[in-house]
Residue frames as a rotation matrix with the C-alpha (Angstrom) as fourth column:
UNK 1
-0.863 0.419 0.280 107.24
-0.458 -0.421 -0.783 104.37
-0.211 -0.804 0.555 110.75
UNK 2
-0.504 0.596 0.625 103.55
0.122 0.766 -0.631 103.64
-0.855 -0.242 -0.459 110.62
UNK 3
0.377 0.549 -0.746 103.13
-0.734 -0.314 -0.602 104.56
-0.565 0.774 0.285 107.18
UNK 4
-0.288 -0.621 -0.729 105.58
-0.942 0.320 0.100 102.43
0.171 0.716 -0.677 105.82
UNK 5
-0.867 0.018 0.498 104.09
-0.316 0.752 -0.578 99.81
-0.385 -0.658 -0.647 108.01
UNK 6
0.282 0.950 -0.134 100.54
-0.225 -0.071 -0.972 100.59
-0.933 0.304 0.194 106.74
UNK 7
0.127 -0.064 -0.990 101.96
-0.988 -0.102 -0.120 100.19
-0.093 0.993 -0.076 102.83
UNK 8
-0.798 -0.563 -0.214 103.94
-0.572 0.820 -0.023 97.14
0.189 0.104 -0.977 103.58
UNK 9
-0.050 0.721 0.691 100.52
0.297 0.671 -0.680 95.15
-0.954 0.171 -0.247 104.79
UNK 10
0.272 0.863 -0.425 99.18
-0.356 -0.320 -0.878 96.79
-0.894 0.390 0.220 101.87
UNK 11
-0.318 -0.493 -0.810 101.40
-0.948 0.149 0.282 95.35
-0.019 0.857 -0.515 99.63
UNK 12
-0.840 -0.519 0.161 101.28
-0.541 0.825 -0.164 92.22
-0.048 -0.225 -0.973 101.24
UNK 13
-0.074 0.971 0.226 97.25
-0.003 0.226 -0.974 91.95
-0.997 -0.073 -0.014 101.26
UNK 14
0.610 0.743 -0.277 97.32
-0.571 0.168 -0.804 92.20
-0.550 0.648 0.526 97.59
UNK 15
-0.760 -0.450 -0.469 100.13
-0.482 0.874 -0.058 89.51
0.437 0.182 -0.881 96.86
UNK 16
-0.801 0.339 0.493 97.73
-0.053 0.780 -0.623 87.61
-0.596 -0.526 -0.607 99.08
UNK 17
-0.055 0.949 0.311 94.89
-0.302 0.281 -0.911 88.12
-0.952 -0.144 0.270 96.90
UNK 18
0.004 -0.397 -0.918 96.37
-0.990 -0.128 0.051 87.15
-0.138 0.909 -0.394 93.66
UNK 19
0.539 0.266 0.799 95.21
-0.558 0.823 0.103 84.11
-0.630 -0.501 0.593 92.82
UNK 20
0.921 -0.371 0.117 97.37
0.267 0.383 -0.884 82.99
0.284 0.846 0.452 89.97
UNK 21
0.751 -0.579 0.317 100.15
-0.533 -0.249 0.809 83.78
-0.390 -0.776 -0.495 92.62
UNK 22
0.350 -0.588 0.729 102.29
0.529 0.766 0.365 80.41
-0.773 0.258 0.579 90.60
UNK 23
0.377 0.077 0.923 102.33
0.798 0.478 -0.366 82.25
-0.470 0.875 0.119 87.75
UNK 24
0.984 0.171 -0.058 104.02
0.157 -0.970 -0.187 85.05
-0.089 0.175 -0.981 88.52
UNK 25
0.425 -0.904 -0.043 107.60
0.134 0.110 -0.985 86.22
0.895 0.413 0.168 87.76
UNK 26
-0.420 -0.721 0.550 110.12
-0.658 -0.175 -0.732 85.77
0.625 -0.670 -0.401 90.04
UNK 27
0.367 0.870 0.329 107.74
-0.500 -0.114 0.859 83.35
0.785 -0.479 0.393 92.30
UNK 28
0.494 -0.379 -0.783 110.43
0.408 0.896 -0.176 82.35
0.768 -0.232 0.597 94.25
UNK 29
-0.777 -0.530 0.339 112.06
0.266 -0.765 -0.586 85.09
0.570 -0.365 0.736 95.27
UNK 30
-0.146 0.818 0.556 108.25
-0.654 -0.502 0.566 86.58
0.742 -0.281 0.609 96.40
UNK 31
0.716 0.510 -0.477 107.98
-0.110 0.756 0.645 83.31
0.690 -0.409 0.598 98.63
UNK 32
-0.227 -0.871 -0.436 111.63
0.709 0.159 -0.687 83.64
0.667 -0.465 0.582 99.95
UNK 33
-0.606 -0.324 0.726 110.81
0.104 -0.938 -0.331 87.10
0.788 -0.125 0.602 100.64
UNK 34
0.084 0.878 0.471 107.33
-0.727 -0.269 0.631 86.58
0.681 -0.395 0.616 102.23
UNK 35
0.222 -0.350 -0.910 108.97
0.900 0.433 0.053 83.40
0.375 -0.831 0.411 104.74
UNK 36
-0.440 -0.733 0.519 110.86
0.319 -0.668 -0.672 86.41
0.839 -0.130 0.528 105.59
UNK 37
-0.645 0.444 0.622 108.59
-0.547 -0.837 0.029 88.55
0.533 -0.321 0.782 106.93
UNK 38
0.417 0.562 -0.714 106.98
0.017 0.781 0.625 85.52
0.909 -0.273 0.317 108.80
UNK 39
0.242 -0.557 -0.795 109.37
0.870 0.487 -0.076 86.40
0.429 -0.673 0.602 111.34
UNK 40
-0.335 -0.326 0.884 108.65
0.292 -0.928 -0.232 90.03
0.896 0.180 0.406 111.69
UNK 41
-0.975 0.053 -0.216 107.91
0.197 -0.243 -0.950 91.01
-0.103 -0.969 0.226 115.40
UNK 42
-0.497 0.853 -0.161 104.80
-0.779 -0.520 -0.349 93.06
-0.381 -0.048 0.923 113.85
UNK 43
-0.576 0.460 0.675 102.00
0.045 0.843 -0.536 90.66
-0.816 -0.278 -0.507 113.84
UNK 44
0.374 0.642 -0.669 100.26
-0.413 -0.531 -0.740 92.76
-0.830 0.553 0.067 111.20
UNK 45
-0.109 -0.539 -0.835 102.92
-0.976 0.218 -0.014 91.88
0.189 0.814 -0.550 108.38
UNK 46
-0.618 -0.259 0.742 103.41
-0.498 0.860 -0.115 88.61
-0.608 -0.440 -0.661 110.02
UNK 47
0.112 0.898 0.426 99.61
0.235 0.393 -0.889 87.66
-0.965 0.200 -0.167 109.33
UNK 48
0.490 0.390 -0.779 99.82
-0.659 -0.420 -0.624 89.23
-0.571 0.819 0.051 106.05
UNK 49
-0.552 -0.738 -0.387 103.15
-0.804 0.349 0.481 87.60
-0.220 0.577 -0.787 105.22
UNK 50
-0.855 0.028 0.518 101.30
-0.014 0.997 -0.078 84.14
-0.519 -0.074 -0.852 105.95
UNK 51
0.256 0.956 0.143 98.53
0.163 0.103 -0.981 84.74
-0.953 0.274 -0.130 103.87
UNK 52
0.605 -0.093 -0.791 100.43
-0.796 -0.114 -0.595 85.45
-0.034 0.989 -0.143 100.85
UNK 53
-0.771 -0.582 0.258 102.49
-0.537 0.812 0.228 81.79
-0.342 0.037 -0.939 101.82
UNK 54
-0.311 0.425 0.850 99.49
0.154 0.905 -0.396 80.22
-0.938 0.008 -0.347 101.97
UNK 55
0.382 0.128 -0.915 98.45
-0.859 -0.315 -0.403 81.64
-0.340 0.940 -0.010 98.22
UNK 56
-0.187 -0.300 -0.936 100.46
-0.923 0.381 0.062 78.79
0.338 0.875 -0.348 96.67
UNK 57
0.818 0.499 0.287 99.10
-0.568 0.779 0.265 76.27
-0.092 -0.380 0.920 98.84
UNK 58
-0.095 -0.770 -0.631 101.96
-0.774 0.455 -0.440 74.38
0.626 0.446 -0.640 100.06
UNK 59
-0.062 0.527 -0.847 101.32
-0.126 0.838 0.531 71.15
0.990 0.140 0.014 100.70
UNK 60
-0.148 -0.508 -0.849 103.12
0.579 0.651 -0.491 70.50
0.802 -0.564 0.197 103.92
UNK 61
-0.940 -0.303 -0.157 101.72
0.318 -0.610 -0.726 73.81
0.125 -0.732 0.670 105.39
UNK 62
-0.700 0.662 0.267 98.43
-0.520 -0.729 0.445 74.64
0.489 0.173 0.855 104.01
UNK 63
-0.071 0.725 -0.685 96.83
0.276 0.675 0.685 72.00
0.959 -0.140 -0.248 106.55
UNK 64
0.057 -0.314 -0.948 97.88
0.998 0.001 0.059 73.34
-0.018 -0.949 0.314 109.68
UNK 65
-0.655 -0.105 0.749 96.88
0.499 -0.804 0.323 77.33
0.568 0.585 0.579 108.65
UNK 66
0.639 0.767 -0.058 94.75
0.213 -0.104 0.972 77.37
0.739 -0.633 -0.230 111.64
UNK 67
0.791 -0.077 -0.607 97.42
0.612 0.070 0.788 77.04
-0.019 -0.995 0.102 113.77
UNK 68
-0.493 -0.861 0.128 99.37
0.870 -0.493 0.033 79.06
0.035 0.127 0.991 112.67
UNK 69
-0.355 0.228 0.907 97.17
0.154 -0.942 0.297 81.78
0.922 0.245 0.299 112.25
UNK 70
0.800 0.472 -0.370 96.33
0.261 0.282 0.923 81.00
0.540 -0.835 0.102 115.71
UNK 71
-0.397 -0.850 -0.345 100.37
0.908 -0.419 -0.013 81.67
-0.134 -0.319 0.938 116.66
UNK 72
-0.879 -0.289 0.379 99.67
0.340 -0.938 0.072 85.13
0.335 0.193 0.922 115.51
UNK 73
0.455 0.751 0.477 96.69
-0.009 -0.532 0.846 86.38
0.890 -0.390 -0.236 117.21
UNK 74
-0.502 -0.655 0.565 97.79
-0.261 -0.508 -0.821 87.66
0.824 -0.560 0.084 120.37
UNK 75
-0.127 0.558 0.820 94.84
-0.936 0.205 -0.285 86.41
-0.327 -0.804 0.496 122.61
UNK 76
0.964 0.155 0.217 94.79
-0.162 0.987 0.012 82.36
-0.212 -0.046 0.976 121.47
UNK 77
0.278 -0.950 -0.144 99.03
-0.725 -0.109 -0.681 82.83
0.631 0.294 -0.718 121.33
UNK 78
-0.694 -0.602 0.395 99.74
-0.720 0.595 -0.358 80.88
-0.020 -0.533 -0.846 124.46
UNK 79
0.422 0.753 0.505 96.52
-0.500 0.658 -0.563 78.44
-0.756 -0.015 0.654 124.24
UNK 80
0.949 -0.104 -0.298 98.17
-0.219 0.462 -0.859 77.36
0.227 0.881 0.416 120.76
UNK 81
-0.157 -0.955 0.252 101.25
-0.836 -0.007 -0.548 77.14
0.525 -0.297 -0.798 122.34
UNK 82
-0.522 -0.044 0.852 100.05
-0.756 0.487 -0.438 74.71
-0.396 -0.872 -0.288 124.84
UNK 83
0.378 0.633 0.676 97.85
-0.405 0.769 -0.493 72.49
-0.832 -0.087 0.547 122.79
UNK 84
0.914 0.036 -0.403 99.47
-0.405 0.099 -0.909 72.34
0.007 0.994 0.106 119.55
UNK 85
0.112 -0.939 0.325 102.44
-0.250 0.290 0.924 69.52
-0.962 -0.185 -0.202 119.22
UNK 86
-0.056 -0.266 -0.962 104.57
-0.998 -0.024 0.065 69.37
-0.040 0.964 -0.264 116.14
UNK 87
-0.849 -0.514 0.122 104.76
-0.510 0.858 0.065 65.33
-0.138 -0.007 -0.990 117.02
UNK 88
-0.253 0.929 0.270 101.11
0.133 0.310 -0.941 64.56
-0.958 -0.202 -0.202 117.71
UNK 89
0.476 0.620 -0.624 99.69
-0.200 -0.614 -0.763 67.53
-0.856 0.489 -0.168 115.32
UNK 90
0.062 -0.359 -0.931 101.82
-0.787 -0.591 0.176 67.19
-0.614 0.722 -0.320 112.26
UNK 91
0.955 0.126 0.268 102.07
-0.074 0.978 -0.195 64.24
-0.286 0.167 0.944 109.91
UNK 92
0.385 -0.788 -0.480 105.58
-0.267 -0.594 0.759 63.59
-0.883 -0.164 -0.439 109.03
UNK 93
-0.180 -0.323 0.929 105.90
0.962 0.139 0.235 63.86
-0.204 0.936 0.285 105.88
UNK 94
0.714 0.647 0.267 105.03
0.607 -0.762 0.226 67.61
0.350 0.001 -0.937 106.58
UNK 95
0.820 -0.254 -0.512 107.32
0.464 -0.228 0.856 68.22
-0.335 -0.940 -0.069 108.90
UNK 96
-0.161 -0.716 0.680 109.98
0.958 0.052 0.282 68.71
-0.237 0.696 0.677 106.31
UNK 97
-0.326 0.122 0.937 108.23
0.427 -0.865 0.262 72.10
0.843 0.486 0.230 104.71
UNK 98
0.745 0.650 0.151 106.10
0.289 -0.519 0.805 73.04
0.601 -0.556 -0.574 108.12
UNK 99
0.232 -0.742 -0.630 109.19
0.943 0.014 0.331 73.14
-0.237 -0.671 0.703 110.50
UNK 100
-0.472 -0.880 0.053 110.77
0.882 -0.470 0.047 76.20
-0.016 0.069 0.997 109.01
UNK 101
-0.288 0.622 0.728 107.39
0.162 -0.718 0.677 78.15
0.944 0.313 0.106 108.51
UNK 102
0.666 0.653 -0.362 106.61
0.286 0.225 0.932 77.35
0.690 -0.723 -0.037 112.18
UNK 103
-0.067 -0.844 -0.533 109.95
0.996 -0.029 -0.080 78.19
0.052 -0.536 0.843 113.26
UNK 104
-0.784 0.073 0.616 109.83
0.213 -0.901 0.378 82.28
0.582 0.428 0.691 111.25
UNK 105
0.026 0.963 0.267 106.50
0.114 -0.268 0.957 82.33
0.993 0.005 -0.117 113.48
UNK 106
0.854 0.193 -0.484 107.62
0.434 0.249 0.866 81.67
0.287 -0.949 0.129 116.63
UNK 107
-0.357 -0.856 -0.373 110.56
0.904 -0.418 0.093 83.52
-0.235 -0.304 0.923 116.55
UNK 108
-0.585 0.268 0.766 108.87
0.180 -0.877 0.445 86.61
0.791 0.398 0.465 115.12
UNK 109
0.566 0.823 -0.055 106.24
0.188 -0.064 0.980 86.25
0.803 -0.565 -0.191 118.08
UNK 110
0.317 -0.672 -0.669 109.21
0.932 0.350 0.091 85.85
0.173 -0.653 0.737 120.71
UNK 111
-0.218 -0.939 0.266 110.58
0.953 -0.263 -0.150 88.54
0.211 0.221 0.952 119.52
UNK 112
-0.106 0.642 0.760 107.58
-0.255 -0.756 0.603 91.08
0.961 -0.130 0.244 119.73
UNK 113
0.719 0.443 -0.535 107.01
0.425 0.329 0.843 89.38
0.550 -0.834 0.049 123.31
UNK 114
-0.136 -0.580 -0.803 110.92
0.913 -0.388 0.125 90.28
-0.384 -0.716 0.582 124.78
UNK 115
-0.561 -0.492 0.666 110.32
0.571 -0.812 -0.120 93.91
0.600 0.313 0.736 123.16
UNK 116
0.597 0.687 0.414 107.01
-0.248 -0.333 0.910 94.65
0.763 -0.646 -0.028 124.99
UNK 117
0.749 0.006 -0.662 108.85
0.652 0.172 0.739 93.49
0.118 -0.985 0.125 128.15
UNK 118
-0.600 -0.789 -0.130 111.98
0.798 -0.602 -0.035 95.72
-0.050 -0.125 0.991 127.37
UNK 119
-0.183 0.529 0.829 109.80
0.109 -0.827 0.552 98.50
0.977 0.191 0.094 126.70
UNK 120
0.727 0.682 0.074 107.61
0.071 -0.182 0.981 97.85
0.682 -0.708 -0.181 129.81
UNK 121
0.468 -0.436 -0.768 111.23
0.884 0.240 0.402 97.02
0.009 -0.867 0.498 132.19
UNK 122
-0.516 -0.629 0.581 112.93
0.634 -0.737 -0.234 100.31
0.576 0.247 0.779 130.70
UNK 123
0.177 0.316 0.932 109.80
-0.263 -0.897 0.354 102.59
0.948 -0.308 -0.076 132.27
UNK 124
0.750 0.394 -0.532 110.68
0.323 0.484 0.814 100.78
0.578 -0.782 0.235 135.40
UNK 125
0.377 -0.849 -0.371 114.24
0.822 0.491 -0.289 101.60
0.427 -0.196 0.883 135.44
UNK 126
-0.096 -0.394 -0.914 116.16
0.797 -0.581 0.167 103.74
-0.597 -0.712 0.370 138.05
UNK 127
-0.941 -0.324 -0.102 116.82
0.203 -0.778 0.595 106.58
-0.272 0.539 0.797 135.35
UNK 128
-0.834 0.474 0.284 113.62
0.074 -0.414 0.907 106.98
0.548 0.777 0.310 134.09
UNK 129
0.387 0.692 -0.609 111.79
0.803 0.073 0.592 107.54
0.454 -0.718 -0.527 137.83
């Protein structure tokens, strides 16, 4: 529920503020884990998740942390959608690490986009009038 929801940023805000983030144990797994959640529907975690990616500064992603944090904001979602091109915008030698971090974003957004519409077509439906 929304407690667990309310811990889980909280976890995730202070992985993000660890700055010696390389030097922790396991720091792979913590980076597998936090792509993860890059693809969570809930924008909250999302954002959080991508602030504890960008912690290790990876090369191929930490230039382009605008737009991405731009995917996740709900009110400059479709503006970044429309101006931002992986061909143009990316260099490609990037494209290699950004692709998959850009992918976990846009599918996590999608996904929060067809639930609000199931949500909103369900109060519409015959049964529930």
């Amino acid at each position: 529920g929304k407690a667990a929801r309310a811990k889980l940023v909280g976890f995730l805000d202070l992985f993000s503020s660890v700055s010696g983030a390389r030097q922790a144990a396991r720091q792979a797994l913590l980076d597998r884990v936090f792509r993860a959640f890059l693809a969570r529907p809930d924008a909250a975690v999302a954002k959080a998740a991508l602030e504890c990616v960008l912690v290790s500064k990876p090369k191929g992603v930490t230039p382009y942390a605008a737009h991405l944090r731009a995917l996740l904001d709900d009110h400059s979602l479709r503006d970044e959608l429309v101006k931002f091109s992986l061909a143009r915008d990316v260099q490609p030698e990037h494209r290699l690490l950004f692709t998959p971090v850009l992918v976990r974003v846009l599918f996590g957004r999608f996904l929060a986009k067809s639930v609000k519409a199931k949500k909103r077509s369900s109060k519409d439906a015959p049964a529930a009038r």
